[in-house]
C-alpha positions in Angstrom: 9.1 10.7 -18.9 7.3 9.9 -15.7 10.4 9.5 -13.7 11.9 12.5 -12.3 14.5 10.6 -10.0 16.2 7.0 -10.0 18.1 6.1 -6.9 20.4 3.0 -5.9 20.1 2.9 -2.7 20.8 -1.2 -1.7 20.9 -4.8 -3.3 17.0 -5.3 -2.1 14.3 -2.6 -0.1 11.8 -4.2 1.9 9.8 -0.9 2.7 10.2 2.7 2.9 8.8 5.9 3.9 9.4 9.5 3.9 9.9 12.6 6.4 6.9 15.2 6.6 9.2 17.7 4.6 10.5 14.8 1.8 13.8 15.9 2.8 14.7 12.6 4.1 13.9 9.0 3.4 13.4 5.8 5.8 13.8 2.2 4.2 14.9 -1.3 5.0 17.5 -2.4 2.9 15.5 -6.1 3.6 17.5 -6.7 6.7 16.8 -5.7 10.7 17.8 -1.9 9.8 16.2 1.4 9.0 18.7 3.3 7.1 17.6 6.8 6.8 19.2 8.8 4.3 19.2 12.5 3.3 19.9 14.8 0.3 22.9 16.4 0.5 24.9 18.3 -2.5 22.9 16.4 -4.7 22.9 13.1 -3.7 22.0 10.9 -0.9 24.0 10.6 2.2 23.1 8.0 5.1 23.1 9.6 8.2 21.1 7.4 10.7 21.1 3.5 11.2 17.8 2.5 13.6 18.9 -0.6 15.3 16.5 -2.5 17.6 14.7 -5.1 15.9 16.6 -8.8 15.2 14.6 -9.7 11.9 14.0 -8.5 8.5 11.2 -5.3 9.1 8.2 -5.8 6.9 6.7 -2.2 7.6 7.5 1.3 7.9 5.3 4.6 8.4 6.8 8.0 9.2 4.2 10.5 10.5 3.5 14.0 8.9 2.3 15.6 11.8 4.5 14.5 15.0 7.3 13.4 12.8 7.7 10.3 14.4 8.4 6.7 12.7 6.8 3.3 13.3 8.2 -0.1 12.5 7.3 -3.2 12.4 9.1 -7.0 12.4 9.3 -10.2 11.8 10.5 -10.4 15.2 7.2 -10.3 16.4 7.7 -6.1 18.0 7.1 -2.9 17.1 8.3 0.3 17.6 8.1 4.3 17.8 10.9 6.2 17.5 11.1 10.1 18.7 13.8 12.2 17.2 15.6 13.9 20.3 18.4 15.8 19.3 20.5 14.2 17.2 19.5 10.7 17.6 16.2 8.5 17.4 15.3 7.0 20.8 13.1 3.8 20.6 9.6 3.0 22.6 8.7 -0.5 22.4 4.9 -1.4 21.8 3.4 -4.2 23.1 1.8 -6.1 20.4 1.1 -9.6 22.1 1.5 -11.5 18.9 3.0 -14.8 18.5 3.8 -14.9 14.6 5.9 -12.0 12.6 4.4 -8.5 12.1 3.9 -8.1 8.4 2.3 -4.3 7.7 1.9 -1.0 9.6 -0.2 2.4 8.9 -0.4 5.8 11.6 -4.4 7.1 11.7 -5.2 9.9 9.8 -5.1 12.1 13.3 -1.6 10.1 14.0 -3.3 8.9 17.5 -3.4 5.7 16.6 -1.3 3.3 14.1 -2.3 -0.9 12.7 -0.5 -3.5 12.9 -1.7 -6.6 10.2 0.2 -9.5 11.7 0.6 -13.5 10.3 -1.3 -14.6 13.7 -4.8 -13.7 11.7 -5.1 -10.5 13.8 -4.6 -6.8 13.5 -3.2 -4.4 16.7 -4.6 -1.1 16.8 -2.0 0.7 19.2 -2.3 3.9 21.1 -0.3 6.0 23.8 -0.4 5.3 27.5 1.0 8.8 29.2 0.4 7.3 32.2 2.6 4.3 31.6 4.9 6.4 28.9 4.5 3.3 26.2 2.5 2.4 23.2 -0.3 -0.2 24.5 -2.1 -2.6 21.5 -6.1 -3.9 21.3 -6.6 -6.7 19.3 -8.8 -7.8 16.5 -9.2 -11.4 16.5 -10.8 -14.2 15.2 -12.0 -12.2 12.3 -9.2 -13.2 9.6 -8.5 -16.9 8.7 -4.8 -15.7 7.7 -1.9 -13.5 7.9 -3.2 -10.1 7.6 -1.0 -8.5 4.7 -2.9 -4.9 4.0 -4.3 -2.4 6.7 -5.7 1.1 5.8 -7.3 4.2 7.4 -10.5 5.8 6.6 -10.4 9.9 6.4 -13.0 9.7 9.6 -9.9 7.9 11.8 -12.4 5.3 12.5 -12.7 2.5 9.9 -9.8 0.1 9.2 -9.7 -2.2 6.2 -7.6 -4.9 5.8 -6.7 -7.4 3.1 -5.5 -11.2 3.7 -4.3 -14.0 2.3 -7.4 -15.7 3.1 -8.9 -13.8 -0.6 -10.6 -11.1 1.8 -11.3 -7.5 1.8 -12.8 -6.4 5.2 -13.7 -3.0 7.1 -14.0 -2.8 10.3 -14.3 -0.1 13.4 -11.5 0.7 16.0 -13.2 3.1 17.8 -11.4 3.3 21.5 -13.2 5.2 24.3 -10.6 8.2 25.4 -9.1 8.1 22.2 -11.1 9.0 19.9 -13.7 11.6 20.1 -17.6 10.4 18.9 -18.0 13.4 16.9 -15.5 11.5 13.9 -17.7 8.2 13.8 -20.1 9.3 10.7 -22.4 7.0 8.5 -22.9 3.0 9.5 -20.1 2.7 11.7 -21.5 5.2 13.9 -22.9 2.9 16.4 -20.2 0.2 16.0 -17.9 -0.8 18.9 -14.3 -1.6 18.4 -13.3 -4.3 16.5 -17.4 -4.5 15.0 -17.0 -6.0 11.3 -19.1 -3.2 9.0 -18.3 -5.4 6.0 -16.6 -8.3 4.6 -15.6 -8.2 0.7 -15.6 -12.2 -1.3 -14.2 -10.6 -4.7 -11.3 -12.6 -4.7 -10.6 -15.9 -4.7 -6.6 -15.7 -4.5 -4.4 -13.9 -1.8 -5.6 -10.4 -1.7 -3.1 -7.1 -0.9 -2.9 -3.2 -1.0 -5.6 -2.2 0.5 -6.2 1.9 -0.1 -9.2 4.0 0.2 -9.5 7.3 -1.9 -8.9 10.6 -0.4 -12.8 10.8 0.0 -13.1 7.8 2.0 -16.2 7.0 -0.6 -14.4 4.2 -2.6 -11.6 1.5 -1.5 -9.5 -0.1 -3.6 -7.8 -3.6 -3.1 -5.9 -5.9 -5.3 -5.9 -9.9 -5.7 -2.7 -12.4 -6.5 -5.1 -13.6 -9.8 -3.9 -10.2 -11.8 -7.4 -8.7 -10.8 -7.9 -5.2 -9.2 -11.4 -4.5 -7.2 -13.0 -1.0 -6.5 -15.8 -1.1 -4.0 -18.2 2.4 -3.5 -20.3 2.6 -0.5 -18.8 0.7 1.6 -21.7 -0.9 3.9 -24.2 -3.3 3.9 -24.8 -3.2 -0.1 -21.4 -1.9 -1.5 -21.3 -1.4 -5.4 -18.2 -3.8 -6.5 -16.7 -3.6 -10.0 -13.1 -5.7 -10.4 -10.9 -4.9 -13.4 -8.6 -8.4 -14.9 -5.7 -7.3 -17.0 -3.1 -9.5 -19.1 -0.4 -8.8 -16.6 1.3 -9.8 -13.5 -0.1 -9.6 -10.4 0.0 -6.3 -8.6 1.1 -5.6 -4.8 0.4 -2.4 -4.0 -2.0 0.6 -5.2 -2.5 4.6 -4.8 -5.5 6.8 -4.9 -3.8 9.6 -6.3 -7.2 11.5 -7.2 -10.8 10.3 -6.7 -10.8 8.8 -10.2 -7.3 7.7 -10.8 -5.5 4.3 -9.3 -1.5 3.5 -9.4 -0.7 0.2 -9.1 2.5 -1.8 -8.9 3.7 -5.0 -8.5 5.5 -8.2 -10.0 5.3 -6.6 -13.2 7.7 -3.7 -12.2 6.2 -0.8 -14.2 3.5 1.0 -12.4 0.0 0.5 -14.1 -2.6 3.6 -13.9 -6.3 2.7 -13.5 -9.0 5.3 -13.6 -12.7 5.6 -13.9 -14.6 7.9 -16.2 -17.1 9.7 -16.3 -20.0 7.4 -15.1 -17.4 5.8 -12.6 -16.4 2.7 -14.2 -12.8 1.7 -13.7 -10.7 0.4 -16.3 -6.6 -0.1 -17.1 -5.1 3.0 -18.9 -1.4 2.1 -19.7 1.7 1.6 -18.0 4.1 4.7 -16.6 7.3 4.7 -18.8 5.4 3.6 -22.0 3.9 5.7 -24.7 2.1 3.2 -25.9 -1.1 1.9 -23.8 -1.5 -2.0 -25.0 -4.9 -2.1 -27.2 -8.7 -2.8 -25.3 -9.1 -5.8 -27.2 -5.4 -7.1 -26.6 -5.5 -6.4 -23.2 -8.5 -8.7 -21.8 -7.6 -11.2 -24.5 -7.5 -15.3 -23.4 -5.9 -15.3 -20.3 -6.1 -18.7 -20.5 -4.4 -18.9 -23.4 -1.5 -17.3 -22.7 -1.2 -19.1 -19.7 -1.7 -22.6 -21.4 1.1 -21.5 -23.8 3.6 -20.8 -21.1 3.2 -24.2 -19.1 3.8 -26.3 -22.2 7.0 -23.6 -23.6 5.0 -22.2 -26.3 5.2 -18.8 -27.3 2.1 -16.3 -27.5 2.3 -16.0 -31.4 2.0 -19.7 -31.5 -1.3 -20.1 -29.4 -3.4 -19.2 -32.2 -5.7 -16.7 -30.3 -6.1 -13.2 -32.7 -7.1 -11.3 -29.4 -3.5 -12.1 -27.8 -0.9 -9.4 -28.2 2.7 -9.8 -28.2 4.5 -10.2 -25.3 6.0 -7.0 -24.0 9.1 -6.6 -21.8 8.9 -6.8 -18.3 10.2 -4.0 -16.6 11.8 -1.2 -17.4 13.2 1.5 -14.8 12.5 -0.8 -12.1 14.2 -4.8 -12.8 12.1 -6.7 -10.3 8.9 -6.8 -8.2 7.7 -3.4 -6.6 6.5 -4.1 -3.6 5.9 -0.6 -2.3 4.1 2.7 -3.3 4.2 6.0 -1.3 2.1 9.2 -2.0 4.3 12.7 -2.3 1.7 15.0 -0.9 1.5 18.7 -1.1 0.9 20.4 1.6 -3.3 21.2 1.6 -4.0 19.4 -1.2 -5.7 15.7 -1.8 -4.6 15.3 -5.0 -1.0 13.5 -5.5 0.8 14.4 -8.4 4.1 13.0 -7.3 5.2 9.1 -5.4 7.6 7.1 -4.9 8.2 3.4 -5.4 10.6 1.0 -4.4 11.6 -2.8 -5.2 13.2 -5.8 -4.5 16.1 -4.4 -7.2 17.3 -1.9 -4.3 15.7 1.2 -6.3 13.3 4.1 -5.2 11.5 5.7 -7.9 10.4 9.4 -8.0 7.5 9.8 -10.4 5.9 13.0 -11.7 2.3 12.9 -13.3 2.5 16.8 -14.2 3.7 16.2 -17.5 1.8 13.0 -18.6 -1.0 15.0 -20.7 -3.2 11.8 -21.1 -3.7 12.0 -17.6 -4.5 15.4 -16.5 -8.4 14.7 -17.0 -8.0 11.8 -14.6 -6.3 14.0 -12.0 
């Protein structure tokens, strides 16, 4: 099975994230606390509570490199705490928003972290030493709603975002004396900060879970209409392809290899997408199932199905031979995943291991060593 570890840790997680070693794990049990627990004689033991903020935090992100952990609030702040000792010490950021702070990412080089906020903008935050605090430039008037995905390119440079406006864009956050010119590569490489290199129409429904691959060559974003979108060469003529399957919409995704997409989501079993070998994408199956659903079952009439559940009918009554049977939601997770982090190994790209955790209080370990199937995609 593709679950290696199951853990109970509260009623609901809004978010988590985990220390550069894996030894410990960050999460909001969806209140205005980080809990951070670690493993001790085989189980989990809670041994800090991270207390500034006073509403429910919608992000966290714990650094690999400086070991240091960002959050981010409804209450409109955000924060960097530095281990010292025994305890985590707080720095405030400024963020000069004026509606809740809904997602948060550190840069590749860790120099830099986003904010995606529900004022329509996204805070790219750095380090003052002069003033000892975390200092925010805004991009604005780009986004005609909340902001509910940001990700880093490789090249510490592009940011792409997702929204509930239906659009994917990617733009450049370039800041003179924090970032070195040598790192801007390709079209961005004459593009000020906050410069739009591309705006994506694919969806026409909220759009989340923005990721690019560990390349930086394709990015990945899903939509609230149960449609996943894969976009190479990102620019001024990107290559789109979108992938619609039967199920409920997803939330989140991973790249966990150039050619290989998890998604999760309302449907609480993580869906794996991958492209073959002349790079189209399509669904594979679901993790925890043996059984992938079949091609001509899976993109049957969606409107069918649909139309049967408004009026109470059941699929086997809609009298469409390309609709399958309806197959049980969840599984090791009871309720909507609504977060996906990579388990990486130290020096490599690939991620064979991730975690995942829900609005039923679970995190999820998952192993793809084992599934067979797979391996090609890997």
């Amino acid at each position: 099975m593709a679950a290696i570890s199951i853990n109970q840790f509260a009623k609901c997680i809004t978010c988590h994230a985990w220390s550069p070693d894996q030894s410990m794990v960050a999460l909001s049990p969806n209140s205005d606390e980080v809990h951070i627990y670690r493993m001790s004689q085989d189980k989990w033991e809670r041994v800090h509570v991270l207390q500034r903020h006073d509403q429910i935090i919608s992000g966290i992100d714990w650094s690999t490199r400086s070991n240091r952990i960002v959050t981010v609030s409804h209450d409109r702040n955000s924060y960097v705490w530095n281990q010292e000792a025994a305890e985590w010490v707080p720095t405030l950021v400024i963020l000069r928003l004026n509606r809740a702070a809904l997602c948060v990412q550190w840069s590749p080089k860790e120099n830099k972290f986003a904010v995606g906020s529900g004022a329509k903008t996204v805070c790219i935050c750095y380090y003052e030493q002069e003033n000892n605090w975390w200092v925010s430039k805004l991009i604005r008037k780009r986004h005609n709603s909340s902001v509910t995905g940001v990700a880093w390119h490789p090249n510490n440079i592009l940011l792409a975002t997702t929204s509930t406006d239906g659009k994917c864009r990617v733009f450049s956050t370039f800041i003179k004396g924090v970032d070195a010119r040598d790192s801007r590569t390709g079209s961005s490489s004459d593009a000020k900060f906050g410069e739009q290199i591309v705006q994506l129409d694919l969806s026409f429904s909220w759009a989340f879970g923005v990721k690019w691959s560990p390349s930086g060559n394709t990015l990945a974003y899903v939509g609230h209409n149960s449609m996943i979108y894969f976009v190479d060469d990102v620019g001024p003529s990107p290559l789109a392809q979108n992938v619609a399957f039967r199920d409920l919409p997803l939330r989140d995704v991973l790249f966990v290899s150039e050619r290989m997409v998890i998604g999760v989501g309302f449907d609480c079993s993580p869906m794996v997408f991958a492209a073959d070998g002349s790079g189209i994408w399509s669904f594979i199956r679901f993790l925890g199932e043996r059984k992938a659903v079949s091609s001509s079952a899976k993109y049957g009439s969606q409107f069918s199905e649909a139309f049967g559940k408004l009026y109470g009918q059941s699929k086997q009554g809609v009298g469409n031979d390309g609709v399958e049977h309806s197959r049980t939601r969840g599984g090791i997770h009871e309720n909507c995943i609504n977060c996906i982090v990579a388990l990486r190994e130290d020096g490599s790209s690939k991620v064979t291991r991730f975690s995942t955790s829900g609005l039923d209080g679970k995190i999820v370990i998952w192993d793809l060593k084992n599934q067979e199937d797979l391996s090609v995609y890997l």
